[in-house]
GUBAMI-293987 format. One line per field, with one value per residue: residue number from 1; residue in one letter; x, y, z of N, C-alpha, C, O, CB in turn. Coordinates in steps of 0.1 Angstrom, whole numbers, plus 5000, padded with zeros to 4 digits. Atoms other than C-alpha are relative to their C-alpha. Glycine has a CB too. Layout:
BEGIN
resi = c(NUM, ...)
resn = c(A, ...)
nu = c(X, ...)
nv = c(Y, ...)
nw = c(Z, ...)
cau = c(X, ...)
cav = c(Y, ...)
caw = c(Z, ...)
cu = c(X, ...)
cv = c(Y, ...)
cw = c(Z, ...)
ou = c(X, ...)
ov = c(Y, ...)
ow = c(Z, ...)
cbu = c(X, ...)
cbv = c(Y, ...)
cbw = c(Z, ...)
This chain:
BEGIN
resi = c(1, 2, 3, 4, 5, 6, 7, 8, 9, 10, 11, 12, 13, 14, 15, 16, 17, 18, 19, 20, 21, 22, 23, 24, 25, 26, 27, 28, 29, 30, 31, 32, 33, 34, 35, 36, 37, 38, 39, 40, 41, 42, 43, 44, 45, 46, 47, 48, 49, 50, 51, 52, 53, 54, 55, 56, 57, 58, 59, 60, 61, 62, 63, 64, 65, 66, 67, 68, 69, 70, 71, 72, 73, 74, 75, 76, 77, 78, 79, 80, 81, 82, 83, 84, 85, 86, 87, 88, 89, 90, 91, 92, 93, 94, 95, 96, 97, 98, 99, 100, 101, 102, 103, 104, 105, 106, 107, 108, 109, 110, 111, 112, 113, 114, 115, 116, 117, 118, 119, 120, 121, 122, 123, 124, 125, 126, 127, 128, 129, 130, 131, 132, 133, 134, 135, 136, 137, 138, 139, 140, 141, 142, 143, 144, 145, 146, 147, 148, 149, 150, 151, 152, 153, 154, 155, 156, 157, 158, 159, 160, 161, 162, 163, 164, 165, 166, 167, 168, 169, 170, 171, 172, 173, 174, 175, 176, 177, 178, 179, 180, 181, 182, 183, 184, 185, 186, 187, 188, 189, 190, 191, 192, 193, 194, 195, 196, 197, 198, 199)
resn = c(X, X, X, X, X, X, X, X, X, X, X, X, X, X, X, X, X, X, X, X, X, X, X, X, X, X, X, X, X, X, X, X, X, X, X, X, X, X, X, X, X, X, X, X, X, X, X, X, X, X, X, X, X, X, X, X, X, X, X, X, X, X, X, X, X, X, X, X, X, X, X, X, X, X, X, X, X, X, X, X, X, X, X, X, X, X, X, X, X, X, X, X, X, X, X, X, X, X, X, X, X, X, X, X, X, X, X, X, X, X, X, X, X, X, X, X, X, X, X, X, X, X, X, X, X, X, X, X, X, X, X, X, X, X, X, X, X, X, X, X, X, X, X, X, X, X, X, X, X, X, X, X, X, X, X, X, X, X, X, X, X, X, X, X, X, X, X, X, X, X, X, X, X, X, X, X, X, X, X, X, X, X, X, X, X, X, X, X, X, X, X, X, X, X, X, X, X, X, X)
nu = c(4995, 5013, 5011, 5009, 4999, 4984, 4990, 4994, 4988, 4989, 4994, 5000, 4988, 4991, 4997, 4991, 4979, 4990, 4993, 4995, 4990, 4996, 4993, 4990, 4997, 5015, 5000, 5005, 5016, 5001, 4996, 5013, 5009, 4994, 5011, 5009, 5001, 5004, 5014, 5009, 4995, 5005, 5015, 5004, 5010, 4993, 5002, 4986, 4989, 4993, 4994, 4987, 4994, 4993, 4992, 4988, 4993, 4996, 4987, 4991, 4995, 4989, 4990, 4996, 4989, 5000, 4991, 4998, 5003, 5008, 4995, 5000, 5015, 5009, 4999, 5003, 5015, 5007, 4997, 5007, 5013, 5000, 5006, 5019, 5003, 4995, 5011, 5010, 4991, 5004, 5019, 5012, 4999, 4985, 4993, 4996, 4989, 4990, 4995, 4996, 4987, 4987, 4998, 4992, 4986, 4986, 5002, 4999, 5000, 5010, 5004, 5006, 5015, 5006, 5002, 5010, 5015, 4996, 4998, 5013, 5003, 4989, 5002, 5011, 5000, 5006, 4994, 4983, 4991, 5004, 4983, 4987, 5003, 4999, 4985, 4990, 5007, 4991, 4987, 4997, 5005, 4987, 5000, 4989, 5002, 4997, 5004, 5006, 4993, 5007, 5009, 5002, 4987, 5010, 5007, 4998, 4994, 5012, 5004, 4997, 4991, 4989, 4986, 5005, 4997, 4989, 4990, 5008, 5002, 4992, 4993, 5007, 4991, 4988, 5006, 4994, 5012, 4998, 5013, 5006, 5011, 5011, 5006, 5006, 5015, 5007, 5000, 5002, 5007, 5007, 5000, 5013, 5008, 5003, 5012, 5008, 5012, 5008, 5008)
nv = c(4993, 4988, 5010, 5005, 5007, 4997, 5011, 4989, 4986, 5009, 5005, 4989, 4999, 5008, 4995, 4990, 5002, 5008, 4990, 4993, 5003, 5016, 4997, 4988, 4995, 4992, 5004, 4991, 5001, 4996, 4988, 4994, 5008, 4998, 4991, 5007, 5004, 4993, 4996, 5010, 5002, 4991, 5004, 5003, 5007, 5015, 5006, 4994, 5008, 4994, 4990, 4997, 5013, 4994, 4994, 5011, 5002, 4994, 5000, 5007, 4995, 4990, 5007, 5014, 5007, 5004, 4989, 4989, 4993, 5007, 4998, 4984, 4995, 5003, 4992, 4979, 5000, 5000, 4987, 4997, 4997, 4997, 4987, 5006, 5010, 4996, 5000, 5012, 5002, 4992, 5004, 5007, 5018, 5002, 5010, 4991, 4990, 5003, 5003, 4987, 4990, 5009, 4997, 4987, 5003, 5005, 4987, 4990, 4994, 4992, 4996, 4985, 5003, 5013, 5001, 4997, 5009, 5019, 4995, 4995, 5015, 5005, 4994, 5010, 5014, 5010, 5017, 4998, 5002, 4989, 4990, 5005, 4998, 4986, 4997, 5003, 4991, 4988, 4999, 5001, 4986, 4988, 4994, 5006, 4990, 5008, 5017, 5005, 5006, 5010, 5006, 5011, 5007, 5010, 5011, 5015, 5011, 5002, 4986, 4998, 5003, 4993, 4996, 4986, 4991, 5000, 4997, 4990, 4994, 4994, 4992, 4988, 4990, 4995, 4996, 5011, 5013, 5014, 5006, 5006, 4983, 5003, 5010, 5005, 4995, 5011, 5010, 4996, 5000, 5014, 4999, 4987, 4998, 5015, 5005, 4984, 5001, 5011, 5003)
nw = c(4988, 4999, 4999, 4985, 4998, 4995, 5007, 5011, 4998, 4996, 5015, 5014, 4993, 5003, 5013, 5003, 4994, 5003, 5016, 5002, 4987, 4999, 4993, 4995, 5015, 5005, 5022, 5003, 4996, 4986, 4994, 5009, 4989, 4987, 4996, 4994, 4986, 4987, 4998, 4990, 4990, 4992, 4998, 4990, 5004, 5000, 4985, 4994, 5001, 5018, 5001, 4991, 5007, 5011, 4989, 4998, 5014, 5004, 4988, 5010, 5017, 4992, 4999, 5011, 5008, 5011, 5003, 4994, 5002, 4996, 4983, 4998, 5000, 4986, 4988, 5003, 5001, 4990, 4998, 5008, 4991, 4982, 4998, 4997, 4994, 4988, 4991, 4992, 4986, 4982, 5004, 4991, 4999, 4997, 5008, 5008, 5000, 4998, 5007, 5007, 4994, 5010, 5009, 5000, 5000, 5014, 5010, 4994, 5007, 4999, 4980, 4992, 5004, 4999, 4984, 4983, 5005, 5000, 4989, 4990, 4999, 4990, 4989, 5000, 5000, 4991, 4998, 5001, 5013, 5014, 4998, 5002, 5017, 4998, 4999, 5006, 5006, 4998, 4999, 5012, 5009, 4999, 4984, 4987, 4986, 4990, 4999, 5008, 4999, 4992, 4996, 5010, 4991, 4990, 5012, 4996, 5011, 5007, 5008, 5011, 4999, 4995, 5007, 5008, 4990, 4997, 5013, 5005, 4993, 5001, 5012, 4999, 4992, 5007, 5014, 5016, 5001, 5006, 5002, 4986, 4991, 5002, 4995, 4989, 5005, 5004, 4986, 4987, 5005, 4995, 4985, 4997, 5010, 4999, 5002, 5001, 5008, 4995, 4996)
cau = c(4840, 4806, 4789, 4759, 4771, 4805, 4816, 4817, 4834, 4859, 4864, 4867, 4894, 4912, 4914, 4924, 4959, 4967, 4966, 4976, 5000, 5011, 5031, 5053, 5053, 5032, 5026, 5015, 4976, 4989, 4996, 4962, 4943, 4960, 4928, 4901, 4909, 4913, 4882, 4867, 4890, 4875, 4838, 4817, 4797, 4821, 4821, 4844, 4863, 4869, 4879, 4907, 4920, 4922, 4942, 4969, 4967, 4975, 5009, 5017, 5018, 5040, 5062, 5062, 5089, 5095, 5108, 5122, 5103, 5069, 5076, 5081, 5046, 5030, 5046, 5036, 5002, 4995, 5015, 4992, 4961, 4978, 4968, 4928, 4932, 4954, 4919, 4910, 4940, 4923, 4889, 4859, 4872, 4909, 4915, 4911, 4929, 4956, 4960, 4962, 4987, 5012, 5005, 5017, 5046, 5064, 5057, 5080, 5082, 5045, 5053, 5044, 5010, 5005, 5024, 5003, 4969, 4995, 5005, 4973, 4962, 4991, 4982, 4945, 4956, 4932, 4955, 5000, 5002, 4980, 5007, 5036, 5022, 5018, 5055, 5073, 5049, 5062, 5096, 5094, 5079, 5112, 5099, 5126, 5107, 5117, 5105, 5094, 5126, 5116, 5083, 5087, 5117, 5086, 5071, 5068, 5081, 5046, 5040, 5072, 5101, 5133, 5159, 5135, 5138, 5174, 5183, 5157, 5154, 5192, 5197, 5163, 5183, 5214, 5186, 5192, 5158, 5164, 5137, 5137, 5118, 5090, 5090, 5087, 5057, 5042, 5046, 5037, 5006, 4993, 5000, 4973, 4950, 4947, 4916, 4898, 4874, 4866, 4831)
cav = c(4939, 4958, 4928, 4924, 4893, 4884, 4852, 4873, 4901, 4872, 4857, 4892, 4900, 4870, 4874, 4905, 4899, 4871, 4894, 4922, 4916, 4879, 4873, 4903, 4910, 4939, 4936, 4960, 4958, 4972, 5011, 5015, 4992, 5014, 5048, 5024, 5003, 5036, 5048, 5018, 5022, 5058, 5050, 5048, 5027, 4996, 4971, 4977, 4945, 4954, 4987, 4975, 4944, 4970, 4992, 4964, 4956, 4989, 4988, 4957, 4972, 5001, 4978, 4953, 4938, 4932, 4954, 4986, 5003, 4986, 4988, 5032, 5033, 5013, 5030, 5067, 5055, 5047, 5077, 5096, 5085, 5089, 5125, 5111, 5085, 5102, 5115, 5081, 5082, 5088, 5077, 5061, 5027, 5021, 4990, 5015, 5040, 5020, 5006, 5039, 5054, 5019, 5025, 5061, 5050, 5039, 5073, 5098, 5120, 5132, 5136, 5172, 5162, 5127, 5132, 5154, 5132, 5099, 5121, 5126, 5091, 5079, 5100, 5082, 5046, 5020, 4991, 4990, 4973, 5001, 5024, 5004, 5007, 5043, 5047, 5031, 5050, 5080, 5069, 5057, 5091, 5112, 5120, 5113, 5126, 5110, 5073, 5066, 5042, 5022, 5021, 4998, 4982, 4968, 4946, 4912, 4882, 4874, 4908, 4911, 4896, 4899, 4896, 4922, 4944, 4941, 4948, 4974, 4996, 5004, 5013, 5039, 5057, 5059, 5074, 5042, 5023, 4989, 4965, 4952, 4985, 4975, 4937, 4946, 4974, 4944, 4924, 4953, 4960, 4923, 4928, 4960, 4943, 4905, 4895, 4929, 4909, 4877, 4870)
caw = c(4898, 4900, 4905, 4934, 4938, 4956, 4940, 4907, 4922, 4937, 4904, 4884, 4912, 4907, 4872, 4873, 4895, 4874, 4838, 4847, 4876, 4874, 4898, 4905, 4864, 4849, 4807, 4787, 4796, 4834, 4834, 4809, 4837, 4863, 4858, 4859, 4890, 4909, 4897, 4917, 4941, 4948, 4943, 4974, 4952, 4950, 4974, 5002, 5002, 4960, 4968, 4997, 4975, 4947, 4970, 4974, 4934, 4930, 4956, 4936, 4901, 4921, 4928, 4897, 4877, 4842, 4815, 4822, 4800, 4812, 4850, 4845, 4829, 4854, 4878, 4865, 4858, 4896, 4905, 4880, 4905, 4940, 4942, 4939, 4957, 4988, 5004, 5017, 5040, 5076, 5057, 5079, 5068, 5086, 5062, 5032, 5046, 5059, 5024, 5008, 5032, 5018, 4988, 4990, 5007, 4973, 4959, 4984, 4959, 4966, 5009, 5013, 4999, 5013, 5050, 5073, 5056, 5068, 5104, 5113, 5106, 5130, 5156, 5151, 5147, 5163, 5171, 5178, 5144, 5123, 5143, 5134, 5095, 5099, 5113, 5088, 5059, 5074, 5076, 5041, 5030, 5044, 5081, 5107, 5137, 5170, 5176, 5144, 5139, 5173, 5175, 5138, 5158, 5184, 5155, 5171, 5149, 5139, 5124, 5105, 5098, 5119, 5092, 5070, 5101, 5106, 5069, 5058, 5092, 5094, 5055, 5059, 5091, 5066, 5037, 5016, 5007, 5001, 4986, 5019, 5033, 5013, 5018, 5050, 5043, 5026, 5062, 5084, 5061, 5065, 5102, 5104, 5086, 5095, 5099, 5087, 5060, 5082, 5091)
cu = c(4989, 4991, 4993, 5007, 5016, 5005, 5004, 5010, 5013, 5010, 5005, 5019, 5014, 5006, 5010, 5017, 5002, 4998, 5004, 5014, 5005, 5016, 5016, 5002, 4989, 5009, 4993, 4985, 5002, 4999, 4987, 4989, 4999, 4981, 4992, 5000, 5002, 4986, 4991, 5002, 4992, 4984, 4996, 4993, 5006, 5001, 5010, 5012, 5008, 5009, 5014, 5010, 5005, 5010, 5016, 5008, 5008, 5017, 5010, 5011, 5010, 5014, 5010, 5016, 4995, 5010, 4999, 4984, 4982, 4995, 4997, 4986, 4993, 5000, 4996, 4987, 4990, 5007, 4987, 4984, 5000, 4991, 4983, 4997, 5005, 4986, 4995, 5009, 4997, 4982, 4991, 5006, 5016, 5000, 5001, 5009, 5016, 5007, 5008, 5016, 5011, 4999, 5007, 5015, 5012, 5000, 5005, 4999, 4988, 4998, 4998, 4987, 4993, 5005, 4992, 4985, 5012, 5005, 4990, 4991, 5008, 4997, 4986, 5000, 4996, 5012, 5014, 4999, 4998, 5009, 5013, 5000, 5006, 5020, 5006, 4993, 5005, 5012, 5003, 4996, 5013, 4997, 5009, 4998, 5005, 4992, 4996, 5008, 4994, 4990, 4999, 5010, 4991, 4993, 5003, 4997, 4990, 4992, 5007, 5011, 5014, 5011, 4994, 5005, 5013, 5010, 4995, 5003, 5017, 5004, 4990, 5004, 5012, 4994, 5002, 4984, 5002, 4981, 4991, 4987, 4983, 4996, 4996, 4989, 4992, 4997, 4988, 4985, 4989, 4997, 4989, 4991, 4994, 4988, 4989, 4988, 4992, 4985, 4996)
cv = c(5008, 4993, 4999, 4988, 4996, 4991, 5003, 5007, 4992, 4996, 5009, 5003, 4988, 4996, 5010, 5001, 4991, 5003, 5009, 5007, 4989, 4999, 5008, 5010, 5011, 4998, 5017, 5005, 5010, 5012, 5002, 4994, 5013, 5013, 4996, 4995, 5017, 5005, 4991, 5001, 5017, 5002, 4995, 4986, 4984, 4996, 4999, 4992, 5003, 5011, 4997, 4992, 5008, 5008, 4996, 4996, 5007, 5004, 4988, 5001, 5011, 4995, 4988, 5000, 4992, 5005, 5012, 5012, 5001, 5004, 5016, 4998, 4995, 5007, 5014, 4997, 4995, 5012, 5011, 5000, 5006, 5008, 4998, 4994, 5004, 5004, 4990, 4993, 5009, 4999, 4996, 4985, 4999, 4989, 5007, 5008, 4999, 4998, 5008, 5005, 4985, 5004, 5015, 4998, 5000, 5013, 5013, 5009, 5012, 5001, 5013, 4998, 4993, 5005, 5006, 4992, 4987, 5002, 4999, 4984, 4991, 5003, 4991, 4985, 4992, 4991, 5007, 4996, 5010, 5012, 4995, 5001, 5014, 5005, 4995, 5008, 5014, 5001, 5000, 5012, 5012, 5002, 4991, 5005, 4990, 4990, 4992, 4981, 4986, 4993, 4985, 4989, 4989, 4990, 4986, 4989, 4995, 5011, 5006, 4993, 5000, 5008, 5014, 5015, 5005, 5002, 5015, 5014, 5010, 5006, 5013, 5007, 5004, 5008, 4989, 4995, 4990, 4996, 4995, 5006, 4994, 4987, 5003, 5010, 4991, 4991, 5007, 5003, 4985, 5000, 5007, 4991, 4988, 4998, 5010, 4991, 4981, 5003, 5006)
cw = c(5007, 5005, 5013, 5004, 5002, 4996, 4988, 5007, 5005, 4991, 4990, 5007, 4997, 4985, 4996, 5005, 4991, 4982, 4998, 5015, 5007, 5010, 5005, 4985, 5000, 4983, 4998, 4998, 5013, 5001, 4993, 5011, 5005, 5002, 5002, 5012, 5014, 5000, 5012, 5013, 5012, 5000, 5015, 4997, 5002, 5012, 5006, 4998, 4981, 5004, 5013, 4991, 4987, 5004, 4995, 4986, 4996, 5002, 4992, 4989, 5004, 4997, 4989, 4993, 4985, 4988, 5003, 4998, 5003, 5018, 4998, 4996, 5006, 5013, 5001, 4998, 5013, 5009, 4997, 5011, 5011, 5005, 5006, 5007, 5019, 5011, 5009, 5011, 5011, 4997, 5012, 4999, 5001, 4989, 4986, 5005, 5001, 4987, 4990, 5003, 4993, 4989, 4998, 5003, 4989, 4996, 5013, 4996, 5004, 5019, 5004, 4997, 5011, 5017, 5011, 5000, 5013, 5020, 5009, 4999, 5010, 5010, 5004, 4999, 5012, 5002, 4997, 4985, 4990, 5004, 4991, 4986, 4998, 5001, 4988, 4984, 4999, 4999, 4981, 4987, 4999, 5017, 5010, 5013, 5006, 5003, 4991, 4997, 5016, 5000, 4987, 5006, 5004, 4994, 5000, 4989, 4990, 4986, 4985, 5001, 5004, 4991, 4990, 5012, 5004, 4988, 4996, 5013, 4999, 4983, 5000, 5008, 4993, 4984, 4992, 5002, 4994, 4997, 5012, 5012, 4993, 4999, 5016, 5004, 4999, 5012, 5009, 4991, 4999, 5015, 5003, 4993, 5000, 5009, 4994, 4988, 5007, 5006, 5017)
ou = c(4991, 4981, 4999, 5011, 5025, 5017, 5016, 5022, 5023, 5023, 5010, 5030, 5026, 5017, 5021, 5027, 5014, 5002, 5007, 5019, 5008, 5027, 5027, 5007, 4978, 5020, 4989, 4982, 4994, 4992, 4981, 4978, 4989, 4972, 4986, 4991, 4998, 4978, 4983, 4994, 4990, 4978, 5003, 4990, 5000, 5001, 5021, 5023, 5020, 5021, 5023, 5021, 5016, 5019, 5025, 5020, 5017, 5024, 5022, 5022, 5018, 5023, 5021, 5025, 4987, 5022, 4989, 4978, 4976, 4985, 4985, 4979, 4983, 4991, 4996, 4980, 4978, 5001, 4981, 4977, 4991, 4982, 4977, 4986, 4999, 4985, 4988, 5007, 5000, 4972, 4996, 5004, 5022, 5006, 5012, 5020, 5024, 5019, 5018, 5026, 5017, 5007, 5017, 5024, 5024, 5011, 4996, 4995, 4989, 4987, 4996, 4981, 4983, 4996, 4989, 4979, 5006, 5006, 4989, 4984, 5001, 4999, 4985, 4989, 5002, 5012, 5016, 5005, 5005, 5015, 5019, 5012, 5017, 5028, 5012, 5003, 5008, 5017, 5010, 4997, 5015, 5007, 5007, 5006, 5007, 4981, 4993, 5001, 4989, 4989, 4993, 5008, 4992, 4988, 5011, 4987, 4992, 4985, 5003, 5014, 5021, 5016, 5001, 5013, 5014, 5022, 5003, 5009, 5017, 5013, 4996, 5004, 5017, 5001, 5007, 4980, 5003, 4971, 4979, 4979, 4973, 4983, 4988, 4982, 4984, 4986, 4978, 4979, 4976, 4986, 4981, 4989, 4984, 4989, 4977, 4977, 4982, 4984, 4985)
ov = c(5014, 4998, 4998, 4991, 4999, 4993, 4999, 5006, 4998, 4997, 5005, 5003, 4991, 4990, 5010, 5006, 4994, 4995, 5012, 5018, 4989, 5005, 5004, 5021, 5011, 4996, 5026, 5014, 5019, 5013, 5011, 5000, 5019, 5011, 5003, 4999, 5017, 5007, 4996, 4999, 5019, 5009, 4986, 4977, 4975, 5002, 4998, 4997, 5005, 5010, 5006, 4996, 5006, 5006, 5001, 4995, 5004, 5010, 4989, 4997, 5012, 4999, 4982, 5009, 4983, 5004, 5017, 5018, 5011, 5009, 5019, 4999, 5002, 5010, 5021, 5007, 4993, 5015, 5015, 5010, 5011, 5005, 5001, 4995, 4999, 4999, 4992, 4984, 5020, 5002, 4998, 4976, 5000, 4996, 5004, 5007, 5007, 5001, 5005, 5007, 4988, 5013, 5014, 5000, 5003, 5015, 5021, 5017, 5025, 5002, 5016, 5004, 4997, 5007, 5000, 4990, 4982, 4993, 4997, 4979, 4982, 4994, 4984, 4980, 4991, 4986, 5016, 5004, 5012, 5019, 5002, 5001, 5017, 5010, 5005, 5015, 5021, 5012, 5008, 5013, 5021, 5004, 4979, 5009, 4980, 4995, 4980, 4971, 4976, 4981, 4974, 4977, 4978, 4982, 4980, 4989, 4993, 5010, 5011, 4991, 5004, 5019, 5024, 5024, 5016, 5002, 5024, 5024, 5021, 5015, 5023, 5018, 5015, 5010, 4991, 4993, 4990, 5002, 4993, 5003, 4992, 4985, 4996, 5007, 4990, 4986, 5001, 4998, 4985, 4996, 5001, 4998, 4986, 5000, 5007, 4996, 4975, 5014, 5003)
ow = c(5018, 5009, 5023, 5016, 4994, 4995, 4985, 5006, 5003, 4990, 4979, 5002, 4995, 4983, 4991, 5000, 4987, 4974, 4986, 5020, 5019, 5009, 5009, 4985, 5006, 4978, 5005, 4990, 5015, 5011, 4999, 5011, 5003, 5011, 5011, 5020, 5025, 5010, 5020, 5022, 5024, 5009, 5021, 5005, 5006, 5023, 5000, 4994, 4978, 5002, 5015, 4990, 4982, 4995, 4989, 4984, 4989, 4994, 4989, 4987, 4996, 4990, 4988, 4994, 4983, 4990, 5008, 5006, 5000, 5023, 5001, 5006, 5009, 5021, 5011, 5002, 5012, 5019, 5006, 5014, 5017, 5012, 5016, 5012, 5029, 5022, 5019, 5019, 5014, 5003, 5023, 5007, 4991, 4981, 4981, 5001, 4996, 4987, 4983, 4996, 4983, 4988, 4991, 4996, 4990, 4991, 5017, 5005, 5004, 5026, 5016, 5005, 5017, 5025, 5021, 5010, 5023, 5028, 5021, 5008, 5014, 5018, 5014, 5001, 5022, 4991, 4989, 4978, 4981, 4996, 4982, 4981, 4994, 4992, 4983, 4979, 4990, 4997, 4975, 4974, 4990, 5024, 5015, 5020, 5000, 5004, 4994, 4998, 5014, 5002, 4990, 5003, 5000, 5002, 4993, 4981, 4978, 4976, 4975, 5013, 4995, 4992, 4987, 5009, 5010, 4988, 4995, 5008, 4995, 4982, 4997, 5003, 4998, 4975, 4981, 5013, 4981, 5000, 5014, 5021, 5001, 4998, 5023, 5014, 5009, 5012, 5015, 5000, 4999, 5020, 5009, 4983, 4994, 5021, 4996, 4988, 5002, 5011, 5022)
cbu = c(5012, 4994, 5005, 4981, 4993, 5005, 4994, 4988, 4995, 4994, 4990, 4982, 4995, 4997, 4989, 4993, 5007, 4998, 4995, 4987, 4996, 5003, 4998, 5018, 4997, 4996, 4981, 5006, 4992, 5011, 5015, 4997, 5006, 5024, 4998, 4998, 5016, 5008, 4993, 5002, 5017, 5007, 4996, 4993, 4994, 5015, 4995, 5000, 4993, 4986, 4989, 4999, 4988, 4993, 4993, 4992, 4993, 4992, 4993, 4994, 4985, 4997, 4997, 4988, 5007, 4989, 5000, 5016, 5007, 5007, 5021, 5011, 4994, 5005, 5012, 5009, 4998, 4999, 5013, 5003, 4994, 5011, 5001, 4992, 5007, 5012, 4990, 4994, 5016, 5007, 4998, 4982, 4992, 5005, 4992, 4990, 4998, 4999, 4993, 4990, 5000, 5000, 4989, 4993, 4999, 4996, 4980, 5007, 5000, 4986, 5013, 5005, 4998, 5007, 5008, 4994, 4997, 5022, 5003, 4989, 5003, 5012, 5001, 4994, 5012, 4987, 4994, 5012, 4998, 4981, 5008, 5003, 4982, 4989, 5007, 5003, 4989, 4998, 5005, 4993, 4986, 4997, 4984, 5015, 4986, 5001, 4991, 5001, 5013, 4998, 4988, 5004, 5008, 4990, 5004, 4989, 5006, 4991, 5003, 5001, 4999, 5006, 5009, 4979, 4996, 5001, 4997, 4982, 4995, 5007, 5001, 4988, 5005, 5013, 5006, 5017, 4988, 5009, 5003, 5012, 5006, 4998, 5009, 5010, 4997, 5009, 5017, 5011, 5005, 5010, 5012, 5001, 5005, 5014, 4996, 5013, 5006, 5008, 5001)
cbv = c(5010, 5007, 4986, 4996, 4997, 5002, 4986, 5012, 5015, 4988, 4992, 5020, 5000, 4991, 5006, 5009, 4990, 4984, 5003, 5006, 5003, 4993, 4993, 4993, 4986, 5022, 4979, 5000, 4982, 4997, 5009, 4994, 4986, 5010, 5008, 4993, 4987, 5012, 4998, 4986, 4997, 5013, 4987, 5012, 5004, 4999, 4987, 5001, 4982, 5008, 5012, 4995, 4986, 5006, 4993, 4985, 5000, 5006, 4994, 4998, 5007, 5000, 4995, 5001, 4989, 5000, 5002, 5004, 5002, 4987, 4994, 5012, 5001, 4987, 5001, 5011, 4992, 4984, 5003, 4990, 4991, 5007, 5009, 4993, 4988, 5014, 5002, 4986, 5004, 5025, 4985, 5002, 4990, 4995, 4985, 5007, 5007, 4993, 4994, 5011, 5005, 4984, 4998, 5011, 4989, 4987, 5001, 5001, 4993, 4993, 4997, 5017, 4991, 4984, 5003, 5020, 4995, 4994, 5011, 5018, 4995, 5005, 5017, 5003, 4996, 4992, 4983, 4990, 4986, 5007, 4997, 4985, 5001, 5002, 4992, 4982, 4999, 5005, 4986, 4988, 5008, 5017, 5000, 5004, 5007, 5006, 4997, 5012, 5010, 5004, 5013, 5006, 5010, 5007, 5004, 4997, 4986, 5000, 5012, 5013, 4999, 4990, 4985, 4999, 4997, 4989, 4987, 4993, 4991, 4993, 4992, 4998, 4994, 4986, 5012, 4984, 5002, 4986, 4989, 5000, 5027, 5006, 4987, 4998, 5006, 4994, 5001, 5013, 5005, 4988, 5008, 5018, 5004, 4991, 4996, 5019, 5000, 4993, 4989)
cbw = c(4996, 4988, 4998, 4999, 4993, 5015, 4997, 4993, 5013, 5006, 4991, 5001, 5015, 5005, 4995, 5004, 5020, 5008, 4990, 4995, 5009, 4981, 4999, 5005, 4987, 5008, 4990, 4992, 5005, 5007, 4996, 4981, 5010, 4998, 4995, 4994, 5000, 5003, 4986, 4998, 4995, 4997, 4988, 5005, 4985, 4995, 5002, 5016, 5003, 4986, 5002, 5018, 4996, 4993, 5016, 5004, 4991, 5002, 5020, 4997, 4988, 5016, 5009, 4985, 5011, 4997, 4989, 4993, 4990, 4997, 5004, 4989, 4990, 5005, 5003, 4983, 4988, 5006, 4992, 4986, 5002, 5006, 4985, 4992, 4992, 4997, 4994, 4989, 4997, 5003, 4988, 4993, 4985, 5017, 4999, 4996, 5011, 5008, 4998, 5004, 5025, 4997, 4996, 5011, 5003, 4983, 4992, 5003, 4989, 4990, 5012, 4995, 4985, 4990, 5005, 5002, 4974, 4984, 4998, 4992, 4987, 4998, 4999, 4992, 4998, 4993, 4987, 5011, 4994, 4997, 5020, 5006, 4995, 5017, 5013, 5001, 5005, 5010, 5011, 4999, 5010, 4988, 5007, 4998, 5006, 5010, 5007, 4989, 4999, 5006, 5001, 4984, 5014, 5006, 4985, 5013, 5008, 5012, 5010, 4995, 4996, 5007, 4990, 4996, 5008, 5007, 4985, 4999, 5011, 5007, 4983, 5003, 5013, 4997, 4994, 5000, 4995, 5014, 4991, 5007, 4988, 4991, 4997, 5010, 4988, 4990, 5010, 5010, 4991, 4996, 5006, 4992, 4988, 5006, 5013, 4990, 4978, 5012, 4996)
């Protein structure tokens, strides 16, 4: 992951999603991973694309599926980093930051910490779709200020999915979070972010 060389760090990365985060699963390797990969993730020294892709891994394992009791310690052991990692929301590098502020998302619990860092990033968003991130981040944190609900509304078909938008949006205005809130994080986070490591 450390490697000068980026076809290593390609191959270490792809490794790593598929043992300790196979598709949607976390094992019992995942929540003891979880303090190392942020370490990397908050190293200046790691290379940027590592540190945004780790980002993502981490949002993953958040979200994973498997056993119950598997799933909680994954989930408490990238809880466990947020705190360290929340600084890099509003960072120098929007594709870090943005990834952060999702990642936080799952974790309302910590919004008096994480929202004015995810506010003031909002108010700074280069581009409608790193807005339209931002909004639903905040929404997914607890903040119900005025337009937040719209402006994620504006999220042209390419960006996110209608029917995610039309399932997820109205249960977050009635306080309910469906899974759907965060497939469609997962959307509007691809949206901010599509093309950010091309050439």
């Amino acid at each position: 992951m450390t490697s000068s060389r980026r076809k290593r760090r390609e191959r270490a990365l792809y490794e790593l999603f598929g043992n300790i985060h196979h598709q949607g699963t976390v094992y019992s390797a995942t929540g003891p991973a979880v303090p190392f990969l942020a370490e990397l993730v908050r190293s200046e020294q790691t290379d940027h694309r590592v540190r945004v892709e780790l980002t993502w891994l981490l949002q993953a394992i958040a979200g994973g599926t498997g056993s119950r009791e598997l799933v909680g310690a994954a989930r408490d052991a990238v809880g466990t980093e947020l705190p360290s990692l929340a600084p890099l929301i509003g960072a120098d590098s929007p594709e870090l930051s943005l990834s952060v502020a999702a990642l936080a998302a799952r974790y309302p619990e910590t919004a008096e910490r994480v929202l004015p860092l995810v506010r003031d990033a909002h108010d700074d968003a280069s581009s409608p779709a790193a807005s339209r991130l931002l909004a639903l981040v905040r929404i997914l944190l607890g903040d119900r200020s005025g337009g937040l609900f719209e402006e994620v509304r504006t999220a042209p078909e390419e960006d996110a999915d209608p029917d995610l938008l039309a399932e997820a949006l109205p249960a977050l205005e009635r306080g309910e979070t469906l899974e759907e809130a965060y497939s469609l994080l997962e959307d509007l986070t691809g949206a901010a972010l599509r093309g950010w490591d091309e050439p």
